[in-house]
HTML snippet that shows the backbone in 3Dmol.js (N, CA, C, O; Angstrom):
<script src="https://3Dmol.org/build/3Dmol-min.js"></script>
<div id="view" style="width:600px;height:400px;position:relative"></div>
<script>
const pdb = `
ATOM      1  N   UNK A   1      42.595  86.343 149.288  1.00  0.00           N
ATOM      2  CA  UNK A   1      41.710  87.477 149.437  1.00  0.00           C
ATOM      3  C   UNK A   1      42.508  88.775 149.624  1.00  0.00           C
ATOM      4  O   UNK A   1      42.316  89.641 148.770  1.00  0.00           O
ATOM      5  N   UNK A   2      43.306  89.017 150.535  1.00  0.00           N
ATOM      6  CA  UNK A   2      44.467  90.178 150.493  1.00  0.00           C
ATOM      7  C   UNK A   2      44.970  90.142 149.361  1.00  0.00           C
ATOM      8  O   UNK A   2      44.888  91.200 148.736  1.00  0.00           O
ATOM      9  N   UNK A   3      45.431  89.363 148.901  1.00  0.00           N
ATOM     10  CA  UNK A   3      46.496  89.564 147.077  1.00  0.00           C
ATOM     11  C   UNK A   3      45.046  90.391 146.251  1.00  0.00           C
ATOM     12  O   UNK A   3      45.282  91.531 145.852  1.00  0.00           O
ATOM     13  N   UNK A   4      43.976  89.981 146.067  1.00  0.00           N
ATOM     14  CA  UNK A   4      42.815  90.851 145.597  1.00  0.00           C
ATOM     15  C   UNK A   4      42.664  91.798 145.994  1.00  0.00           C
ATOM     16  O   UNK A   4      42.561  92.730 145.197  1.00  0.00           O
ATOM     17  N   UNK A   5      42.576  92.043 147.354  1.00  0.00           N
ATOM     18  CA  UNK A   5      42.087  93.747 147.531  1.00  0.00           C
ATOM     19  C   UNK A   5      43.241  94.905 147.410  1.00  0.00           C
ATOM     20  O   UNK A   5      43.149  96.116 147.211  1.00  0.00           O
ATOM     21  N   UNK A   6      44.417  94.002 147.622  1.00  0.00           N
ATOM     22  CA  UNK A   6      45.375  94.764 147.167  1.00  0.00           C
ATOM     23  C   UNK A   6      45.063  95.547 145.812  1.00  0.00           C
ATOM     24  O   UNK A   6      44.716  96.713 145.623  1.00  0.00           O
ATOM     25  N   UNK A   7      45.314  94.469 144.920  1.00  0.00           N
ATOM     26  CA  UNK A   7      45.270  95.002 143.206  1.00  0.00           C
ATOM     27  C   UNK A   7      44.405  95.531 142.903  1.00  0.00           C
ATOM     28  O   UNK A   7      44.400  96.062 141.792  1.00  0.00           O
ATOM     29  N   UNK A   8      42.972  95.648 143.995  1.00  0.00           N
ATOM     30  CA  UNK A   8      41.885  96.579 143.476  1.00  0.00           C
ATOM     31  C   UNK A   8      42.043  97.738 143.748  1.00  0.00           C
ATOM     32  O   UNK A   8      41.594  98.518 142.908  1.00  0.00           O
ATOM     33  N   UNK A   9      42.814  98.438 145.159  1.00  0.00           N
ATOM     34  CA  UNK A   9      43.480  99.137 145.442  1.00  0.00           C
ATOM     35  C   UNK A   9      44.158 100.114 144.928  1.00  0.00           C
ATOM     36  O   UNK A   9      43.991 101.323 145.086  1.00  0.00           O
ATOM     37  N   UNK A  10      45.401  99.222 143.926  1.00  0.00           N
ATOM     38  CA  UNK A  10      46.310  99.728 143.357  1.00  0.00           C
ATOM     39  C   UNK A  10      45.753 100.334 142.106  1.00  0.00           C
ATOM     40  O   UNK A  10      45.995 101.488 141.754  1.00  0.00           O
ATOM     41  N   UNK A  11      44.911  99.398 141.383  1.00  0.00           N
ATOM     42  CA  UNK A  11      43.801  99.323 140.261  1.00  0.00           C
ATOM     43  C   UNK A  11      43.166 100.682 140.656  1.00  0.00           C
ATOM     44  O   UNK A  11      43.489 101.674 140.001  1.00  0.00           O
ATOM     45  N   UNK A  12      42.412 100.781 141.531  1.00  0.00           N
ATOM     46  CA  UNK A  12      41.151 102.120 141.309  1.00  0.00           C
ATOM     47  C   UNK A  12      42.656 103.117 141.604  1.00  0.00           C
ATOM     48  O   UNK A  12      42.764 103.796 140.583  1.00  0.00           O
ATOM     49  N   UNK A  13      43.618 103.406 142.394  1.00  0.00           N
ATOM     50  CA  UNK A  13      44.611 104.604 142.304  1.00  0.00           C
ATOM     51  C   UNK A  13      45.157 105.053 141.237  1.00  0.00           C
ATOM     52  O   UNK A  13      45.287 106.241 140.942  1.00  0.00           O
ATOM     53  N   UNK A  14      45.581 103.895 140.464  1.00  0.00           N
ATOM     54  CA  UNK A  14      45.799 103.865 139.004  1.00  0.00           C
ATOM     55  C   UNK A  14      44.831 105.090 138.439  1.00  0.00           C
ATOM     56  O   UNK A  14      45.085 106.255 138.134  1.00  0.00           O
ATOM     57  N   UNK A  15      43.641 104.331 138.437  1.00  0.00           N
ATOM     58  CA  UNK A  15      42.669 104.681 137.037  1.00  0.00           C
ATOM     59  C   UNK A  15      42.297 106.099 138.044  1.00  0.00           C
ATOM     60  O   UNK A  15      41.515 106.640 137.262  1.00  0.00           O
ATOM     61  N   UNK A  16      42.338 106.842 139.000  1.00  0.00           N
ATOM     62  CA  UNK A  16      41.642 107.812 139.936  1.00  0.00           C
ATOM     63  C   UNK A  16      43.080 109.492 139.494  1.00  0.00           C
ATOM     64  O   UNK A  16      42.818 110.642 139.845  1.00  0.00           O
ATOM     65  N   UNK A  17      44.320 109.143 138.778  1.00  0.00           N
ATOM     66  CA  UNK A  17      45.246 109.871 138.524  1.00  0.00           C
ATOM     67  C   UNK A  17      44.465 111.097 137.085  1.00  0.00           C
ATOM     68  O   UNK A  17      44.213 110.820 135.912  1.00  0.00           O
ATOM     69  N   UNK A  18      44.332 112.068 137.640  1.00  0.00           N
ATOM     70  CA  UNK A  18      43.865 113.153 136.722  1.00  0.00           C
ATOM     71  C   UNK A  18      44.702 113.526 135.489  1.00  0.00           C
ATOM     72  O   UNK A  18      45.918 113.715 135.454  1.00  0.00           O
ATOM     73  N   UNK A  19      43.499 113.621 134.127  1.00  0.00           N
ATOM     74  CA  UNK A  19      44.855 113.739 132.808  1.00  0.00           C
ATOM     75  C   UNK A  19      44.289 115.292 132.860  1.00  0.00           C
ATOM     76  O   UNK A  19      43.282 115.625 133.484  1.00  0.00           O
ATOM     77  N   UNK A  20      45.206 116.259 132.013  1.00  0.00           N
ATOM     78  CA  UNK A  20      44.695 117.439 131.322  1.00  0.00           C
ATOM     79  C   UNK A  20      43.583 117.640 130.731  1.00  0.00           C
ATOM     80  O   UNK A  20      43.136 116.786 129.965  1.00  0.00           O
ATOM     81  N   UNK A  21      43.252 118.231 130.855  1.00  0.00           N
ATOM     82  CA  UNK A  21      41.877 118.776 130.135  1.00  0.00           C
ATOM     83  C   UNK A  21      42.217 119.951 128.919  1.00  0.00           C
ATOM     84  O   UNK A  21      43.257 120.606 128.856  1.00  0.00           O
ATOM     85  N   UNK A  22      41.437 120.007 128.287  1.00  0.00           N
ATOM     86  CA  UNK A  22      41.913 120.781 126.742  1.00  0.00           C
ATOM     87  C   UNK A  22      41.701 122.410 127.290  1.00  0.00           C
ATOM     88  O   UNK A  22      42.363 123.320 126.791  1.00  0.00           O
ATOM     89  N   UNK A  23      40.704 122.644 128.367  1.00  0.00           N
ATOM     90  CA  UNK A  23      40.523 123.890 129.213  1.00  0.00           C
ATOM     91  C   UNK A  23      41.976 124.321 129.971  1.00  0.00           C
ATOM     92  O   UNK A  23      42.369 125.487 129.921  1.00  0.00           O
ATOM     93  N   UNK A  24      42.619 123.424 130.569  1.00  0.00           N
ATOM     94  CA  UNK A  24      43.878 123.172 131.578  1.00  0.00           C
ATOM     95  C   UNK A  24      44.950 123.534 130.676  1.00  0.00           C
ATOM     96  O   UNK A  24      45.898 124.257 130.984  1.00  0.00           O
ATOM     97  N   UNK A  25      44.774 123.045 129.649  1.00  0.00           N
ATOM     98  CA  UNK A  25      46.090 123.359 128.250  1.00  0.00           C
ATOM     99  C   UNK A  25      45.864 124.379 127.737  1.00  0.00           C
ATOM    100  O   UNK A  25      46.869 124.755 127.134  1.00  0.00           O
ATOM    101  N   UNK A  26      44.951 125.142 127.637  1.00  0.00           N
ATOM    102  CA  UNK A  26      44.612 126.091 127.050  1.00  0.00           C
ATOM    103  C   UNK A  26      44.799 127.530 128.116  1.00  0.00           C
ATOM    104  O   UNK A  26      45.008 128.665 127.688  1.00  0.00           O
ATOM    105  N   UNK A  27      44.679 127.190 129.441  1.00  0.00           N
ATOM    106  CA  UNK A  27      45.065 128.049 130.338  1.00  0.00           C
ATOM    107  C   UNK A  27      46.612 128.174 130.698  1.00  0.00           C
ATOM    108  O   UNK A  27      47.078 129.223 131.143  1.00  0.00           O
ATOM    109  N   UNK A  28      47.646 126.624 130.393  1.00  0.00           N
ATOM    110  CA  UNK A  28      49.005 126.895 130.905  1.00  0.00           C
ATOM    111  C   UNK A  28      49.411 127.485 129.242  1.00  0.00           C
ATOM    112  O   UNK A  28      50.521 127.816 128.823  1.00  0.00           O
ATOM    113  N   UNK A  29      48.681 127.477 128.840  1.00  0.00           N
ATOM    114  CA  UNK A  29      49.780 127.805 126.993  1.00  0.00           C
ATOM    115  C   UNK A  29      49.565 129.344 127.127  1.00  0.00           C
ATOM    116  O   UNK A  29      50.046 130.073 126.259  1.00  0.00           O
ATOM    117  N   UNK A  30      48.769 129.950 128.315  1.00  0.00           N
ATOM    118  CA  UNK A  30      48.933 131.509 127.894  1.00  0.00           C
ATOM    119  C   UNK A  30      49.498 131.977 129.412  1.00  0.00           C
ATOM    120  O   UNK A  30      48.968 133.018 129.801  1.00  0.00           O
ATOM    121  N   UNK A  31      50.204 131.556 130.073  1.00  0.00           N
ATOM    122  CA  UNK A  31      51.224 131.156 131.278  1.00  0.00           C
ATOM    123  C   UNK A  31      52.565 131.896 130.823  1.00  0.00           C
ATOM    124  O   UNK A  31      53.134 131.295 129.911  1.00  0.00           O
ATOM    125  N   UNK A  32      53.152 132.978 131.218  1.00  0.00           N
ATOM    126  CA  UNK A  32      54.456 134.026 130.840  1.00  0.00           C
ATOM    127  C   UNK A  32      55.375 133.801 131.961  1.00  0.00           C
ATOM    128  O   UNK A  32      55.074 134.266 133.060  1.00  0.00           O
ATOM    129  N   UNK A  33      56.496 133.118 131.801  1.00  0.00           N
ATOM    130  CA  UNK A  33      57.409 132.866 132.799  1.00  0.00           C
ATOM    131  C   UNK A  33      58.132 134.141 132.717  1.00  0.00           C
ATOM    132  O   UNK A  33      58.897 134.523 131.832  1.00  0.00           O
ATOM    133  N   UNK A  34      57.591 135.002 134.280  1.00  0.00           N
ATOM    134  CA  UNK A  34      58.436 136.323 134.624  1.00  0.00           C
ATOM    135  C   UNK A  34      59.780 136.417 135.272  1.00  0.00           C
ATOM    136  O   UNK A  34      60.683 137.193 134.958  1.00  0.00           O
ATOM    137  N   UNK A  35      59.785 135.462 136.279  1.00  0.00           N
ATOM    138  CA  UNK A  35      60.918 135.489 136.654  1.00  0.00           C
ATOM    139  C   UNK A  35      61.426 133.781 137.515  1.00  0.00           C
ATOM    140  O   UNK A  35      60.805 132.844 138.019  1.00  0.00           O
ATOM    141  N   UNK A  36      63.074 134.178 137.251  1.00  0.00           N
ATOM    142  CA  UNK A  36      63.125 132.283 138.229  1.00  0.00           C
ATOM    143  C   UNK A  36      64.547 132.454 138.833  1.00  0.00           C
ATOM    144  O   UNK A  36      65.615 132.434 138.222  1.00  0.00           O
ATOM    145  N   UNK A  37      64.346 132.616 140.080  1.00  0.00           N
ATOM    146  CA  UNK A  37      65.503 132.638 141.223  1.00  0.00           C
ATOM    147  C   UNK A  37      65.688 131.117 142.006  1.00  0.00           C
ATOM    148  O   UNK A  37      64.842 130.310 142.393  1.00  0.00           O
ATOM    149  N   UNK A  38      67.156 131.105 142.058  1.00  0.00           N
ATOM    150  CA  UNK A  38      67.515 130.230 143.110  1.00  0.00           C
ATOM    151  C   UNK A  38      66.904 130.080 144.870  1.00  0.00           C
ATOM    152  O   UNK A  38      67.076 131.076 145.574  1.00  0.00           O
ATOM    153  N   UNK A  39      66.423 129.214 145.315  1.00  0.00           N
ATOM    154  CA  UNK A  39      65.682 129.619 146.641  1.00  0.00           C
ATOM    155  C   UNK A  39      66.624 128.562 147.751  1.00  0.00           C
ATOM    156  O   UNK A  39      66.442 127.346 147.699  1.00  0.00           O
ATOM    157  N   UNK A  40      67.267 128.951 148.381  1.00  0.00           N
ATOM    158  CA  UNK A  40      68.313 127.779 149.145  1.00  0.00           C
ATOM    159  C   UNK A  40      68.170 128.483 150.642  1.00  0.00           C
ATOM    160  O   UNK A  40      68.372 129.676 150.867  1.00  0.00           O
ATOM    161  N   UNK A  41      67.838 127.638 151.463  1.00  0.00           N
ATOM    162  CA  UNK A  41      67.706 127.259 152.781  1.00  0.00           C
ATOM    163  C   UNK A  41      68.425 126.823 153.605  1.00  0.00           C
ATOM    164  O   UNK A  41      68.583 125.604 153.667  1.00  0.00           O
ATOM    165  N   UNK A  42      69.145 127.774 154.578  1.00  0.00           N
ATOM    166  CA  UNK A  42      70.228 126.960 155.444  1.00  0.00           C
ATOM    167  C   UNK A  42      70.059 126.472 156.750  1.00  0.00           C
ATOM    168  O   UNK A  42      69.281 127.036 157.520  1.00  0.00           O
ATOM    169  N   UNK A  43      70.800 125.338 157.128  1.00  0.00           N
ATOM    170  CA  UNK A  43      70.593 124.915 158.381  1.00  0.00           C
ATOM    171  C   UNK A  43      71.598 126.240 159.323  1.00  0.00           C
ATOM    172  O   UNK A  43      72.405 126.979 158.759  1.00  0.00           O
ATOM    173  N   UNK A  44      71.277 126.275 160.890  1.00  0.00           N
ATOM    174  CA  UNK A  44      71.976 126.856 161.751  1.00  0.00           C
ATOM    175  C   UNK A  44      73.283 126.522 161.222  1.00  0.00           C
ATOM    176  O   UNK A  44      73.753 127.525 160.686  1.00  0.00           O
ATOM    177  N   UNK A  45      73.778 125.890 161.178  1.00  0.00           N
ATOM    178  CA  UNK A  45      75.968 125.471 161.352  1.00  0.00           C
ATOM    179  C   UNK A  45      75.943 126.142 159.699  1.00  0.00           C
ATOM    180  O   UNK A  45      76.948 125.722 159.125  1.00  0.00           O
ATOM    181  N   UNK A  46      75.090 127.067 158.749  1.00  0.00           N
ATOM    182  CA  UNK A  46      75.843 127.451 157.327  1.00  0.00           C
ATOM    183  C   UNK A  46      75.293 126.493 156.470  1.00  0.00           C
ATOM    184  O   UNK A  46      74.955 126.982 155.392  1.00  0.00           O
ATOM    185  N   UNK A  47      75.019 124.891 156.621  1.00  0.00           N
ATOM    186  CA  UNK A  47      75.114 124.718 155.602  1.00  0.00           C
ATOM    187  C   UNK A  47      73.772 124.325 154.975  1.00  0.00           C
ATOM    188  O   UNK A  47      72.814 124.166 155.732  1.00  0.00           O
ATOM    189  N   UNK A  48      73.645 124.180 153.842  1.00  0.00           N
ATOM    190  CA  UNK A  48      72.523 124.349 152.779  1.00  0.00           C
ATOM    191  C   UNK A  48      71.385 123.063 153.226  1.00  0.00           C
ATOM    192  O   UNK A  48      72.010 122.014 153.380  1.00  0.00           O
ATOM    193  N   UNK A  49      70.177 122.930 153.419  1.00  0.00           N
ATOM    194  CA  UNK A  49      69.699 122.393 154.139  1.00  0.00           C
ATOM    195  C   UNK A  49      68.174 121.742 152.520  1.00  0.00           C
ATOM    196  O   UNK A  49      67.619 120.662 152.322  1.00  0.00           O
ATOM    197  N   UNK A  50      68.104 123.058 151.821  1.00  0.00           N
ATOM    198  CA  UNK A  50      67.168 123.198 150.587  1.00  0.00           C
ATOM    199  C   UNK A  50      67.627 123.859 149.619  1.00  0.00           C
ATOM    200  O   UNK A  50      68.050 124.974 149.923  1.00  0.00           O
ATOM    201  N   UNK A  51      67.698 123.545 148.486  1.00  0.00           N
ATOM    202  CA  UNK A  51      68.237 124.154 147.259  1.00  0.00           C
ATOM    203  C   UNK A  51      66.811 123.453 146.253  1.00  0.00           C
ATOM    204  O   UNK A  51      66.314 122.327 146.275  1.00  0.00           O
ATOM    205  N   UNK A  52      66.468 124.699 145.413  1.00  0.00           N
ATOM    206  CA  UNK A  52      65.551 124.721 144.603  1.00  0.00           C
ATOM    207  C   UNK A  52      65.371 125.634 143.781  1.00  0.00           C
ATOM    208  O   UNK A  52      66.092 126.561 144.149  1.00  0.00           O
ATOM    209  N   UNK A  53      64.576 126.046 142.459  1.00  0.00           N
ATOM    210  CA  UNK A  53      64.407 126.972 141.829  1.00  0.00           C
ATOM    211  C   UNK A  53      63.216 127.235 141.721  1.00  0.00           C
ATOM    212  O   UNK A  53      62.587 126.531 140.931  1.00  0.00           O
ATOM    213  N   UNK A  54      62.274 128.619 142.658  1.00  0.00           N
ATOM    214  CA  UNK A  54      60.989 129.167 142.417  1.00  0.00           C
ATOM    215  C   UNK A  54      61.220 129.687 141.235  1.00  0.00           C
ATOM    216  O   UNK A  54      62.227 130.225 140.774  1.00  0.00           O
ATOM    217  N   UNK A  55      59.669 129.365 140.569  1.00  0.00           N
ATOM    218  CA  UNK A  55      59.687 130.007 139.230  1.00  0.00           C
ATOM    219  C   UNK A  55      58.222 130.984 139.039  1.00  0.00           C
ATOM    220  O   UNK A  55      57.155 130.575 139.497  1.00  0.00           O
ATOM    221  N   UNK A  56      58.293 131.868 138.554  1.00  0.00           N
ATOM    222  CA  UNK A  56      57.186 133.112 138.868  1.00  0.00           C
ATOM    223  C   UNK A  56      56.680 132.820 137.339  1.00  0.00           C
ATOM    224  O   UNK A  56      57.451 132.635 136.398  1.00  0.00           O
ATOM    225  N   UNK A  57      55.261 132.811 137.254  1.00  0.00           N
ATOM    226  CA  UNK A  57      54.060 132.741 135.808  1.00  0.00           C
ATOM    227  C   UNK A  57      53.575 133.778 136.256  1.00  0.00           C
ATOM    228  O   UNK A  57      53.554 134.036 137.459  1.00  0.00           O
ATOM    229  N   UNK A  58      52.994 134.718 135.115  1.00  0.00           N
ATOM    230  CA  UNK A  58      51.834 135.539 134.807  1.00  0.00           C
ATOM    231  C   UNK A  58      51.046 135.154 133.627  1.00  0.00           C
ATOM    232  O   UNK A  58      51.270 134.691 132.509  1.00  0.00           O
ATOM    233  N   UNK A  59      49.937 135.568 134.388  1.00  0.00           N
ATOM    234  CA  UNK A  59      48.699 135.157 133.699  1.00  0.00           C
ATOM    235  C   UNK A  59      47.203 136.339 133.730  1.00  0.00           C
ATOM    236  O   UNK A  59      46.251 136.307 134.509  1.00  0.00           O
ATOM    237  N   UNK A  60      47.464 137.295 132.596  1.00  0.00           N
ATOM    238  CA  UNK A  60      46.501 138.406 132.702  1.00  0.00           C
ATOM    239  C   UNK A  60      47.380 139.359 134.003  1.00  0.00           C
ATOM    240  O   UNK A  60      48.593 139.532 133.886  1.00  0.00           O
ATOM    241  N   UNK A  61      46.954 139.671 134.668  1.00  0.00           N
ATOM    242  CA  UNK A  61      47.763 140.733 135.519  1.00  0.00           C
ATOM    243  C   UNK A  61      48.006 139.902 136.965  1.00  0.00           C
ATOM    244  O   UNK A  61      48.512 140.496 137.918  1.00  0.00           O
ATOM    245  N   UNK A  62      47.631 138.563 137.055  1.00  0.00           N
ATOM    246  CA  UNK A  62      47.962 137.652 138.285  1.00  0.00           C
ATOM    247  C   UNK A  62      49.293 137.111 138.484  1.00  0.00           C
ATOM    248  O   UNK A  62      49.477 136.474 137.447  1.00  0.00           O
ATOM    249  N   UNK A  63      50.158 137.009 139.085  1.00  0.00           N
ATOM    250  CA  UNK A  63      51.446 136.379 139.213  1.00  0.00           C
ATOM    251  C   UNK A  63      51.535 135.132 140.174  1.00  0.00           C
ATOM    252  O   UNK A  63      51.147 135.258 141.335  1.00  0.00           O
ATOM    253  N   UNK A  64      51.935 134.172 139.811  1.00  0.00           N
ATOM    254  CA  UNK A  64      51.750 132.758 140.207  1.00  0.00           C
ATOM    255  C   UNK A  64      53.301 132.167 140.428  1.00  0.00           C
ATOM    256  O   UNK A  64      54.014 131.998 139.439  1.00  0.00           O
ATOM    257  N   UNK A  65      53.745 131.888 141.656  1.00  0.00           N
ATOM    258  CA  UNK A  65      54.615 131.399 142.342  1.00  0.00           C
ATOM    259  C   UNK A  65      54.995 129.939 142.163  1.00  0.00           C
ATOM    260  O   UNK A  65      54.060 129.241 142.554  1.00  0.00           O
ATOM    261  N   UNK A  66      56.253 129.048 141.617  1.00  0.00           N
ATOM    262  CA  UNK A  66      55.862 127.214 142.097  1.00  0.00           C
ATOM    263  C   UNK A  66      57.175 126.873 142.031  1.00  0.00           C
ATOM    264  O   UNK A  66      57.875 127.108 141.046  1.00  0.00           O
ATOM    265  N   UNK A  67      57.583 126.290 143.099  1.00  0.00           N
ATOM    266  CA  UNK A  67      58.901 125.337 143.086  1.00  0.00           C
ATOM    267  C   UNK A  67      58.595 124.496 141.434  1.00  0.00           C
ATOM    268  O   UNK A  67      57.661 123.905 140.892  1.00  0.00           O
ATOM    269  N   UNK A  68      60.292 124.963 141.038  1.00  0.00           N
ATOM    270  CA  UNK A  68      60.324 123.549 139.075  1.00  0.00           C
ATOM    271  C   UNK A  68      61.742 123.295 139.387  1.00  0.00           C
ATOM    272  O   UNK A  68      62.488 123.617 140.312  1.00  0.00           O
ATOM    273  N   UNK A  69      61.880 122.506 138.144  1.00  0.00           N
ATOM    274  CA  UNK A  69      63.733 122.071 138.022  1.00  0.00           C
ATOM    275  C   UNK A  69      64.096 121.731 139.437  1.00  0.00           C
ATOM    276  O   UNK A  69      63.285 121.666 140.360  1.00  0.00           O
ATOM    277  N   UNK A  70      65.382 121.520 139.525  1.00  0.00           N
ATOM    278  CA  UNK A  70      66.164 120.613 139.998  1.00  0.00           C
ATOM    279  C   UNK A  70      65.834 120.906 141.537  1.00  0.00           C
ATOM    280  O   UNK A  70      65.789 122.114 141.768  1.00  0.00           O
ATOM    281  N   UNK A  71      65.617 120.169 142.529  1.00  0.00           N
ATOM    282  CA  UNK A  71      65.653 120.492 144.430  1.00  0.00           C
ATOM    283  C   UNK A  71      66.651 119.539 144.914  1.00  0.00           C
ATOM    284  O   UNK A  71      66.652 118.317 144.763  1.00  0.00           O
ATOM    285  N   UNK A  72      67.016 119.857 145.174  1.00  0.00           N
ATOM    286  CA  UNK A  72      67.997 119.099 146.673  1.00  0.00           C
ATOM    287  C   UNK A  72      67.594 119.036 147.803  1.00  0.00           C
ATOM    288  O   UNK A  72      66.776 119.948 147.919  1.00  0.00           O
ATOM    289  N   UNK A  73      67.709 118.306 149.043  1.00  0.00           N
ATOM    290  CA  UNK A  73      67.147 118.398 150.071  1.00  0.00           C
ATOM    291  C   UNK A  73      68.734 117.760 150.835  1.00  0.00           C
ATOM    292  O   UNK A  73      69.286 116.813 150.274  1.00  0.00           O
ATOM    293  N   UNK A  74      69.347 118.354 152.090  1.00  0.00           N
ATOM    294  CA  UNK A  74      70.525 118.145 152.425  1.00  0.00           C
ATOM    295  C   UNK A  74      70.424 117.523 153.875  1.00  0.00           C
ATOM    296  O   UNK A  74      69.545 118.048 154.558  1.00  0.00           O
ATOM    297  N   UNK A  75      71.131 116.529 154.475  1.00  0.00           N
ATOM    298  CA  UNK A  75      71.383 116.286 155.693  1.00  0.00           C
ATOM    299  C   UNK A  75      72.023 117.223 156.604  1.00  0.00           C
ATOM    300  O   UNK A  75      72.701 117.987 155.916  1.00  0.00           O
ATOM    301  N   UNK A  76      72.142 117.591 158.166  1.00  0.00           N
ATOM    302  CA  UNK A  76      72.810 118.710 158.619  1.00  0.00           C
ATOM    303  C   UNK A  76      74.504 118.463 158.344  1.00  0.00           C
ATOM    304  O   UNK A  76      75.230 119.428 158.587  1.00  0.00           O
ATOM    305  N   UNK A  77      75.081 117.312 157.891  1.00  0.00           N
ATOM    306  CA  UNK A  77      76.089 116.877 157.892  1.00  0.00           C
ATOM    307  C   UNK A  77      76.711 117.416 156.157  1.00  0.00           C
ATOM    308  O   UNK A  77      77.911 117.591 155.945  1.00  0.00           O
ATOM    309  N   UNK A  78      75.966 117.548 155.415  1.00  0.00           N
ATOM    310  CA  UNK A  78      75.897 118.360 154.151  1.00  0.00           C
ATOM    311  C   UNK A  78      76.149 117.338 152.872  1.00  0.00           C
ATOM    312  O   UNK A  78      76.662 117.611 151.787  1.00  0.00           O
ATOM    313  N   UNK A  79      75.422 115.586 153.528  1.00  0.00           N
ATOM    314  CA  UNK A  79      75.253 114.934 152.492  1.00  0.00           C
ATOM    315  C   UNK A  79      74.102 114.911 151.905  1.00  0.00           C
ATOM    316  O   UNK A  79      73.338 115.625 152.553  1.00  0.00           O
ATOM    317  N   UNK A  80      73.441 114.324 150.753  1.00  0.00           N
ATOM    318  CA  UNK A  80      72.430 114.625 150.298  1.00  0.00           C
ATOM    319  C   UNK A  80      71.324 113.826 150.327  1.00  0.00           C
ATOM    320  O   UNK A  80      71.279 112.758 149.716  1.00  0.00           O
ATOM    321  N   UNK A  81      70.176 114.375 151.175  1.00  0.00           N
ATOM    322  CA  UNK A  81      69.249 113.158 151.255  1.00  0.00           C
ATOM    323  C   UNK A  81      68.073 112.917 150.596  1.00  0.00           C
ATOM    324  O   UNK A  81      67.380 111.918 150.788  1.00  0.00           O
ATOM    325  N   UNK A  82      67.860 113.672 149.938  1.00  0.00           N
ATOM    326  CA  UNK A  82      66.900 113.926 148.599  1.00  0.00           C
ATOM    327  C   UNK A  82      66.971 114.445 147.334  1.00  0.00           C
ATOM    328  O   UNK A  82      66.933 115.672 147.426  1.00  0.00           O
ATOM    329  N   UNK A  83      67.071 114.016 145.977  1.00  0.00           N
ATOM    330  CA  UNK A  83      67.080 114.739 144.785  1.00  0.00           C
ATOM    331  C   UNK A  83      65.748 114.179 144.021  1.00  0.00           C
ATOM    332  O   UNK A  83      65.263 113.050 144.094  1.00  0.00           O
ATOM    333  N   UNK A  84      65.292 115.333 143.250  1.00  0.00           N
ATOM    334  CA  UNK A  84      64.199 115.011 142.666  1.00  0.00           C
ATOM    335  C   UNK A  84      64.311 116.438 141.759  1.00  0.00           C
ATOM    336  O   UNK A  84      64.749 117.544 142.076  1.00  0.00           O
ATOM    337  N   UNK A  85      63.592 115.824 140.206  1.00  0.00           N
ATOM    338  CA  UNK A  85      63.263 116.484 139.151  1.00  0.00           C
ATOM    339  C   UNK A  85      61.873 117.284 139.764  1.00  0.00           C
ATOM    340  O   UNK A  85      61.259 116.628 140.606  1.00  0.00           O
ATOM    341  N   UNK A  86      61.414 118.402 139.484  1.00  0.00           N
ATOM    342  CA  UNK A  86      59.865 118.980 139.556  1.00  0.00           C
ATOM    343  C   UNK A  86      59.738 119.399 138.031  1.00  0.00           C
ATOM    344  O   UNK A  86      60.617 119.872 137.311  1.00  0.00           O
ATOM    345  N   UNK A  87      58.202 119.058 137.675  1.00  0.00           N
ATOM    346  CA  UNK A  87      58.024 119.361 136.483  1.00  0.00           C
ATOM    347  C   UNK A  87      57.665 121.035 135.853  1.00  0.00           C
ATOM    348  O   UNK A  87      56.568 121.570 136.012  1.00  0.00           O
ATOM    349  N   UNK A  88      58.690 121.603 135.217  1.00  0.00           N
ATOM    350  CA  UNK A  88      57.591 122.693 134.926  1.00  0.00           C
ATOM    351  C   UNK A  88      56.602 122.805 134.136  1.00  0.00           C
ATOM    352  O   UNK A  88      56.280 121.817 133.475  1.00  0.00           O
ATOM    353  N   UNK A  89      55.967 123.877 134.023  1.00  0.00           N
ATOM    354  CA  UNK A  89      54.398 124.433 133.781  1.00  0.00           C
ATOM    355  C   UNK A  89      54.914 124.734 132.087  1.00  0.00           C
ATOM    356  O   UNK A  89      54.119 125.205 131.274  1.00  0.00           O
TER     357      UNK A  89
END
`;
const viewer = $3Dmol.createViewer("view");
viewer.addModel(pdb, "pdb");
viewer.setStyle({}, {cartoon: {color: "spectrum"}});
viewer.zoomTo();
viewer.render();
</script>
């Protein structure tokens, strides 16, 4: 009975993951990447704690902010305890 409710679980999370909509595509395809700075975060002792790249969209005269590309996330010791891809827009 647990091995079942598991997979129904996993099953409805599965199928509950949102696709694009042709409205959603049609709003990021007119999306103007203005600007994209390095954004890095230090711990007290100097060293780099967050490394990431904010990336700035305009859209009509609105400007839209979002962590993309590459992040790091650092231990205070300055090994690395998180890497992860972010997708851009």
């Amino acid at each position: 009975m647990k091995h079942f409710l598991v997979i129904i679980i996993l099953l409805s999370y599965n199928l509950t993951i949102a696709q694009y909509s042709e409205r959603l595509e049609e709003i990021l395809s007119e999306l103007k990447e203005v600007d994209s700075k390095a954004d890095t975060i230090h711990y007290g002792n100097g060293k780099a704690w967050w490394i990431s790249t904010l990336t700035t969209y305009e859209h009509n005269t609105d400007k839209y902010s979002t962590y993309s590309g590459k992040q790091v996330q650092f231990y205070k010791n300055g090994q690395i305890w998180q890497h992860s891809q972010l997708q851009s827009i």
